[in-house]
C-alpha positions as CSV (number, residue, x, y, z in Angstrom):
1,X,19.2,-69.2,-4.1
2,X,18.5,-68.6,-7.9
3,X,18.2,-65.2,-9.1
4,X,14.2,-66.1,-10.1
5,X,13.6,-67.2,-6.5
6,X,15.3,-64.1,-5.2
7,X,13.1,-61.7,-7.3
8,X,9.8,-63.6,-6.7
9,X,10.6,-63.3,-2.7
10,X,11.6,-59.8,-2.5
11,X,8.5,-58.9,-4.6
12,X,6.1,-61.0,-2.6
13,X,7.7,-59.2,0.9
14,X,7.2,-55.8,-0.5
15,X,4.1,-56.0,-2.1
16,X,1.9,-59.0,-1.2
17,X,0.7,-59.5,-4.7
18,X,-2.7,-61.4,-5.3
19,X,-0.9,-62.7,-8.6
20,X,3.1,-63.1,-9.8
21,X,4.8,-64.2,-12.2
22,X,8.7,-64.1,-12.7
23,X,9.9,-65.5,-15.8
24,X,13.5,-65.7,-17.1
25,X,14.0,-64.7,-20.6
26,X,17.7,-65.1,-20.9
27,X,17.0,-67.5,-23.5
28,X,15.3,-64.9,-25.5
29,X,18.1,-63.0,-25.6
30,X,20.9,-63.2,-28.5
31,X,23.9,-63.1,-26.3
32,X,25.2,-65.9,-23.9
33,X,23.0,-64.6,-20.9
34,X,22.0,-66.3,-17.7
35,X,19.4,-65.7,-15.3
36,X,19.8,-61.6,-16.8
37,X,16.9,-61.0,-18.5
38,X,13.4,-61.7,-16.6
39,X,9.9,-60.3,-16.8
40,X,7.8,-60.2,-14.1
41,X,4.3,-59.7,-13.6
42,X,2.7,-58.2,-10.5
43,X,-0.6,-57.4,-9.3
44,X,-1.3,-55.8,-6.3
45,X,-4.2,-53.9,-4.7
46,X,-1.0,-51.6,-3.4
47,X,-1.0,-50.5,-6.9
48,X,-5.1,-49.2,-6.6
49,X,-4.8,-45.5,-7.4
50,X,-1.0,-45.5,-8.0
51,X,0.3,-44.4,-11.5
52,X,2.1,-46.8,-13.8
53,X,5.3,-45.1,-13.5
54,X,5.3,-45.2,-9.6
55,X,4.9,-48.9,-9.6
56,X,7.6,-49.4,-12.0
57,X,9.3,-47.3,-9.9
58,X,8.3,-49.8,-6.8
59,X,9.5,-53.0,-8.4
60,X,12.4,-51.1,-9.2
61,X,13.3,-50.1,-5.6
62,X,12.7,-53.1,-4.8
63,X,14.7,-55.3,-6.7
64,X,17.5,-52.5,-6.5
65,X,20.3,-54.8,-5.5
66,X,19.8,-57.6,-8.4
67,X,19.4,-54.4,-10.9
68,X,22.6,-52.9,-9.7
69,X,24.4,-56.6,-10.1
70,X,23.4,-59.5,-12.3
71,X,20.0,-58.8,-13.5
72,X,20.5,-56.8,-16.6
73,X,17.1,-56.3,-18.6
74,X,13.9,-56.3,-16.4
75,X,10.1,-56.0,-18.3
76,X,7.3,-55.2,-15.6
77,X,3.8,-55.2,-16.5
78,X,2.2,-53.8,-12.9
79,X,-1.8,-54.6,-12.4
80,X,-4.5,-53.6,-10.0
81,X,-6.5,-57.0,-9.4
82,X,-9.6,-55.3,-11.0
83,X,-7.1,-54.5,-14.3
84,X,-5.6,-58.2,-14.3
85,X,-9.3,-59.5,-14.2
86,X,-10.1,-57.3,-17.3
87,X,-6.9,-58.8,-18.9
88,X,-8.7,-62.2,-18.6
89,X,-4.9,-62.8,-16.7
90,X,-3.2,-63.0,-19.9
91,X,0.5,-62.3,-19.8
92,X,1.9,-60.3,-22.5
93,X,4.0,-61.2,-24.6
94,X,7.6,-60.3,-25.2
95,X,8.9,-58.4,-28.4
96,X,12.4,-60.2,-29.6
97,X,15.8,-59.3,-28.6
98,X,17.1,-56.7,-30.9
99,X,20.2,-56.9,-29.0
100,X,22.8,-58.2,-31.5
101,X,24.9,-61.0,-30.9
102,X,29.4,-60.5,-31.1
103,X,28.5,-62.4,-34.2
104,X,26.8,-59.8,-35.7
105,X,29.1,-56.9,-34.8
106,X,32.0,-58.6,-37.7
């Protein structure tokens, strides 16, 4: 099972989301990295009421295993249903790696 598919079912069995995303950004990123770098987006009505650093902390636990092995950079953006709907379900964007490449380090 690929590492996207791995993150999008453990998310969907811990949190039911009405919405989810899971997109790799290893390309994104400057270095030779594969299926590393991924942003998901979740929205859940487990978040209602719950601050933005406890559902961080939620995906987190979550996906504790991948984080502790091959996932290396993970971007959450966490939504109540009613907050997605006021985002007009727009994704954000992400900023560019500012990682460096062994190119760069001469």
């Amino acid at each position: 099972m690929s590492m996207h598919q791995q993150i999008h079912d453990k998310l969907v069995d811990a949190l039911t989301p009405v919405a989810l995303e899971v997109i790799n950004e290893s390309n994104r990123h400057s270095g030779p990295a594969t299926d590393s770098h991924f942003k998901v987006v979740v929205v859940t009505e487990r978040f209602d009421g719950v601050p933005l650093v406890r559902r961080h902390r939620l995906v987190n636990e979550t996906l504790a295993a991948e984080l502790a092995g091959s996932v290396h950079a993970l971007s959450i953006h966490a939504y109540t249903p009613q907050q997605w709907s006021a985002r007009g379900g727009d994704i954000p964007r992400s900023p560019p790696c500012r990682g460096g490449s062994k190119a760069d380090a001469g």
